[in-house]
LUMKEMAR-283811 format. One record per residue (C-alpha): residue number from 1; residue in three letters; x, y, z. Coordinates in steps of 0.5 Angstrom, whole numbers. Example, Ala and Ser with C-alpha at 12.3 -4.5 7.8 and 13.67 -1.06 7.14 Angstrom:
REC | 1 | ALA | 25 | -9 | 16
REC | 2 | SER | 27 | -2 | 14
This chain:
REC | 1 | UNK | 64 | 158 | -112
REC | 2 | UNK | 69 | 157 | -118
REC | 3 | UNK | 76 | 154 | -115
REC | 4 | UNK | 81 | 159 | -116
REC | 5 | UNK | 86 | 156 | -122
REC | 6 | UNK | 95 | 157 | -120
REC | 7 | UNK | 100 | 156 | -125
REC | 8 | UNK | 106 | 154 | -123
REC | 9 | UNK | 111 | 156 | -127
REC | 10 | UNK | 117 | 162 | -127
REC | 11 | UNK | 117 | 161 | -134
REC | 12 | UNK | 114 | 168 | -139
REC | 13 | UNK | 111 | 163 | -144
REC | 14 | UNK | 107 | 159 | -140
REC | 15 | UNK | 101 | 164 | -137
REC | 16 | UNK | 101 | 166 | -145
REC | 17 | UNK | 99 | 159 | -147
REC | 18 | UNK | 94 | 159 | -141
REC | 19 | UNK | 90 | 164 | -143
REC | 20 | UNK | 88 | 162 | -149
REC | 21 | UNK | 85 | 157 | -145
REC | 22 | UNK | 83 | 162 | -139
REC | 23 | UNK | 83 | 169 | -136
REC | 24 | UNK | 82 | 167 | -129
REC | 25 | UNK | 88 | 164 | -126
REC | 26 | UNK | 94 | 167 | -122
REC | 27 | UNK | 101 | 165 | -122
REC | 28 | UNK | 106 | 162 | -118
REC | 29 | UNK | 113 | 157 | -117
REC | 30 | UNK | 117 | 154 | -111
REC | 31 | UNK | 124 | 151 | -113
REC | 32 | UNK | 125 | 144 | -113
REC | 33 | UNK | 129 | 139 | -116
REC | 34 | UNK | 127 | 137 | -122
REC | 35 | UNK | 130 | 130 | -122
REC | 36 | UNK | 126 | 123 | -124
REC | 37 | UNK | 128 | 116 | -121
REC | 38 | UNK | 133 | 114 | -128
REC | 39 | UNK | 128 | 107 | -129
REC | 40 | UNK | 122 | 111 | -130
REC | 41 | UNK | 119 | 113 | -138
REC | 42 | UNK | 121 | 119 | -140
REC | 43 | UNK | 113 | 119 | -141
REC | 44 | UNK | 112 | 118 | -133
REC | 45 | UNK | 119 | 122 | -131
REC | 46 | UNK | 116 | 129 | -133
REC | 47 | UNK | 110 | 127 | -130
REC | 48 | UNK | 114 | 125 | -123
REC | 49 | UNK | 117 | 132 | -124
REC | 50 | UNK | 110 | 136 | -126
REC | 51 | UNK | 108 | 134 | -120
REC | 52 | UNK | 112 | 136 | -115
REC | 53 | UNK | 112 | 143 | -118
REC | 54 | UNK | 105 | 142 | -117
REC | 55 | UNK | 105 | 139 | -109
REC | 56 | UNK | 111 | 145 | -109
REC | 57 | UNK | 105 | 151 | -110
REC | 58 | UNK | 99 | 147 | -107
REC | 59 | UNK | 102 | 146 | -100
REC | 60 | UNK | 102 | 154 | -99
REC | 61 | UNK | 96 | 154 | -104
REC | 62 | UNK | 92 | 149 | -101
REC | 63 | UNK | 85 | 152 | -103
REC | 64 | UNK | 87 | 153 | -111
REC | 65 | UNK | 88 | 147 | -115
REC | 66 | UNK | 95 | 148 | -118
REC | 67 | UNK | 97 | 146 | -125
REC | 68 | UNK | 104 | 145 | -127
REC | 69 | UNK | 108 | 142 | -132
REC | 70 | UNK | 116 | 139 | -134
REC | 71 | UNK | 118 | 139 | -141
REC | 72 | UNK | 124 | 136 | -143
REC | 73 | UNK | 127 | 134 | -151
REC | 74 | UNK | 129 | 127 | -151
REC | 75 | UNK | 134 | 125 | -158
REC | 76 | UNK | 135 | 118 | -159
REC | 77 | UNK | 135 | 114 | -151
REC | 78 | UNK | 139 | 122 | -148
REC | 79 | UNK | 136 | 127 | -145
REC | 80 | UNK | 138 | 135 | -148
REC | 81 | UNK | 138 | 139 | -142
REC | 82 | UNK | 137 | 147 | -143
REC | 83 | UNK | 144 | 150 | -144
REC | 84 | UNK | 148 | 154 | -139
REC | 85 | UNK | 152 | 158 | -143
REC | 86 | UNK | 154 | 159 | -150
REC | 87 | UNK | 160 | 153 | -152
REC | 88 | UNK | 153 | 149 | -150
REC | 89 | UNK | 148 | 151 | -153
REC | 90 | UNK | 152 | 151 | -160
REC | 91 | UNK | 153 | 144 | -157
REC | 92 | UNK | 147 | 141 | -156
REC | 93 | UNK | 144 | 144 | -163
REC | 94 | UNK | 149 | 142 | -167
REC | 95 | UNK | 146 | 135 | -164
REC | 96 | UNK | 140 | 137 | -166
REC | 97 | UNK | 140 | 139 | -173
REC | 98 | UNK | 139 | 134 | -179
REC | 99 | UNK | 135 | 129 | -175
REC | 100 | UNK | 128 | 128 | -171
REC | 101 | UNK | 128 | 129 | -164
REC | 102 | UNK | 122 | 129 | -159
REC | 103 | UNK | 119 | 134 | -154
REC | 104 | UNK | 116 | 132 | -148
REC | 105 | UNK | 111 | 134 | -143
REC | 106 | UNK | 108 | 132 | -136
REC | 107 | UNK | 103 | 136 | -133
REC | 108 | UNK | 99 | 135 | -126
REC | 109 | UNK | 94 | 138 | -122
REC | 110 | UNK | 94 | 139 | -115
REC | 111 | UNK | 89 | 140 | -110
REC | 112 | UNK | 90 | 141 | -101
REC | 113 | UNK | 97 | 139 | -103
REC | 114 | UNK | 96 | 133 | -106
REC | 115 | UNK | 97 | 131 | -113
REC | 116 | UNK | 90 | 129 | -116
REC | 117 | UNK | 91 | 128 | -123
REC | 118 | UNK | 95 | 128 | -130
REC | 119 | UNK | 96 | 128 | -136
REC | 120 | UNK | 103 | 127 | -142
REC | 121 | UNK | 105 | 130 | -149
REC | 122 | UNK | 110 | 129 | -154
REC | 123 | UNK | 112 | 131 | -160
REC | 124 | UNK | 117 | 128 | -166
REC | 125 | UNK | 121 | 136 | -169
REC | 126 | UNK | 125 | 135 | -174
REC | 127 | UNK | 131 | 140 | -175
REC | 128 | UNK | 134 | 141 | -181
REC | 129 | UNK | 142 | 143 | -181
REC | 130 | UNK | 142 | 151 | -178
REC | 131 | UNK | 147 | 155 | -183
REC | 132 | UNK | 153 | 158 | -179
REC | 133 | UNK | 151 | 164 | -179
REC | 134 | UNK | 143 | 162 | -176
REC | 135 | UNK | 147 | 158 | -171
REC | 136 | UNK | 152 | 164 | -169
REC | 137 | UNK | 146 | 170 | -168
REC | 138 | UNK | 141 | 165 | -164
REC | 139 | UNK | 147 | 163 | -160
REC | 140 | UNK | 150 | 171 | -159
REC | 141 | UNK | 142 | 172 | -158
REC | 142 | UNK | 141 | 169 | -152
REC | 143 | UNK | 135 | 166 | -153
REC | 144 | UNK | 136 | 159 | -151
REC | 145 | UNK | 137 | 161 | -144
REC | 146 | UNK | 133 | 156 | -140
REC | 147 | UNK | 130 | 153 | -145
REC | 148 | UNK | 129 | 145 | -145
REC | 149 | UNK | 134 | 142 | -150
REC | 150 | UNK | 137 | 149 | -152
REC | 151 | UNK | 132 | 152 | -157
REC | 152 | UNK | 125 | 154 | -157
REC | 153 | UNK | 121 | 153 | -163
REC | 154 | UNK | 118 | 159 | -162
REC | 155 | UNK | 124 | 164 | -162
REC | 156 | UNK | 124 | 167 | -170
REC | 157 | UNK | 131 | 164 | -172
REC | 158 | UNK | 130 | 158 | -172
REC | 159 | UNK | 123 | 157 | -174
REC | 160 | UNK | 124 | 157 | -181
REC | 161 | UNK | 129 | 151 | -179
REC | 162 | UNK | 124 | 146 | -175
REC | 163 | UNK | 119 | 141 | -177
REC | 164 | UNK | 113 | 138 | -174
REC | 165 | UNK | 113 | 131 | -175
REC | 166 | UNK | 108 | 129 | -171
REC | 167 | UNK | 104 | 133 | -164
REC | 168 | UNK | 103 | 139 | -161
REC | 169 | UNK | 106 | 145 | -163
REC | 170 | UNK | 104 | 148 | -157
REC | 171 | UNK | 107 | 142 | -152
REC | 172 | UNK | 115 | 144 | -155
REC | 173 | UNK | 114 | 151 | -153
REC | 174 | UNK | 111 | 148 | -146
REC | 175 | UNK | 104 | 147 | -144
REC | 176 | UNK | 101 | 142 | -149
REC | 177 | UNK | 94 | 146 | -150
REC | 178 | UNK | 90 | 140 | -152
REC | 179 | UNK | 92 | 136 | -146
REC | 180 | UNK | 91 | 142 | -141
REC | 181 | UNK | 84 | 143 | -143
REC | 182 | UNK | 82 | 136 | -142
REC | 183 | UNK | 85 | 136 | -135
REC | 184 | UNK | 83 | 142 | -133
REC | 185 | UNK | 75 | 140 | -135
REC | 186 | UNK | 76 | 134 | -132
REC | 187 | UNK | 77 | 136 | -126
REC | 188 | UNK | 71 | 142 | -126
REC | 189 | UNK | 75 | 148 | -128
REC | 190 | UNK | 70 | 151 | -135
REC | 191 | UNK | 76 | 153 | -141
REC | 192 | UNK | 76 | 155 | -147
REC | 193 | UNK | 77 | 150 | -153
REC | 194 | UNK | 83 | 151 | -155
REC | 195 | UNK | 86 | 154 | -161
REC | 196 | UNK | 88 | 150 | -168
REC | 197 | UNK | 95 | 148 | -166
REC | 198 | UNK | 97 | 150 | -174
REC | 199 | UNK | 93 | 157 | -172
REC | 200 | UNK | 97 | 157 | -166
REC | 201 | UNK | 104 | 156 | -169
REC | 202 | UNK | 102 | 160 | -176
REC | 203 | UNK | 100 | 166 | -171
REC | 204 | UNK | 106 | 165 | -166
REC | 205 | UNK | 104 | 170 | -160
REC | 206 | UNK | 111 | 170 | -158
């Protein structure tokens, strides 16, 4: 009998991108505090925090495996953390603009409350200089609220503003689909192959 698959997520784009990869699964979340030790690797920190949210789901859900993921944008050696308000926001995306900067994601799969595999993804995106009057309307939008860096790649504003230098399109919005795939098969879970990441972003379902 097949395992039952849980996302572990609160986010509405997570279950999206899953379900290129699979109809068959449930979401659900626990809180935690998504906090790494300070010596870790970016790469090894949202790993460290993936699991955590998976271990979270998987000791009330120990019979399912329980997939999680923690993405966050790193500029330079600083972390660019989601936004609390506007005069934040416009902060951090006037930090943003005219340079490269990376997404990175952990993902780990959880089993009887144990973590049991994972894997990491990371994508360099350049964004260009956001003209006034682009960066005043997604401010006023709100669509950057709880978003990782203070933007989402997939949000039509800015789109036409960012740049894919290297990586998965898919891992800046917050489930790395190749990744995913992989680390769900490795652990006996049939998925579909994945979608063209350039298919993915030029058919962008959000």
């Amino acid at each position: 009998m097949a395992r039952q698959l849980v996302l572990a997520s609160g986010s509405p784009r997570r279950p999206v991108l899953l379900r290129y990869l699979t109809d068959d699964f449930a979401v659900d979340s626990v809180p935690v505090e998504e906090v790494a030790p300070r010596a870790l690797s970016v790469g090894d920190a949202v790993e460290v925090i993936a699991r955590k949210k998976a271990i979270a789901v998987s000791q009330r859900r120990p019979d399912a495996f329980v997939l999680a993921a923690d993405t966050v944008v790193v500029l330079g050696d600083e972390l660019v953390d989601k936004a609390r308000d506007e005069m934040g926001v416009r902060r951090q995306l006037l930090s943003l603009t005219g340079g490269t900067h990376q997404v990175w994601t952990g993902l780990a799969l959880a089993w009887g409350g144990k973590a049991v595999d994972q894997r990491r993804a990371v994508t360099a995106v350049h964004m260009e200089r956001l003209p006034v009057a682009v960066l005043d309307a997604y401010v006023a939008s709100g669509s950057w609220y709880g978003k990782a860096g203070g933007y989402g790649i997939q949000d039509k504003l800015l789109a036409p503003f960012l740049r894919i230098q290297a990586g998965p399109w898919s891992n800046c919005v917050g489930l790395p689909l190749g990744q995913t795939a992989d680390l769900l098969r490795s652990n006996g879970m049939a998925v579909r192959d994945p979608p063209a990441e350039e298919w993915l972003q030029k058919n962008n379902p959000f």
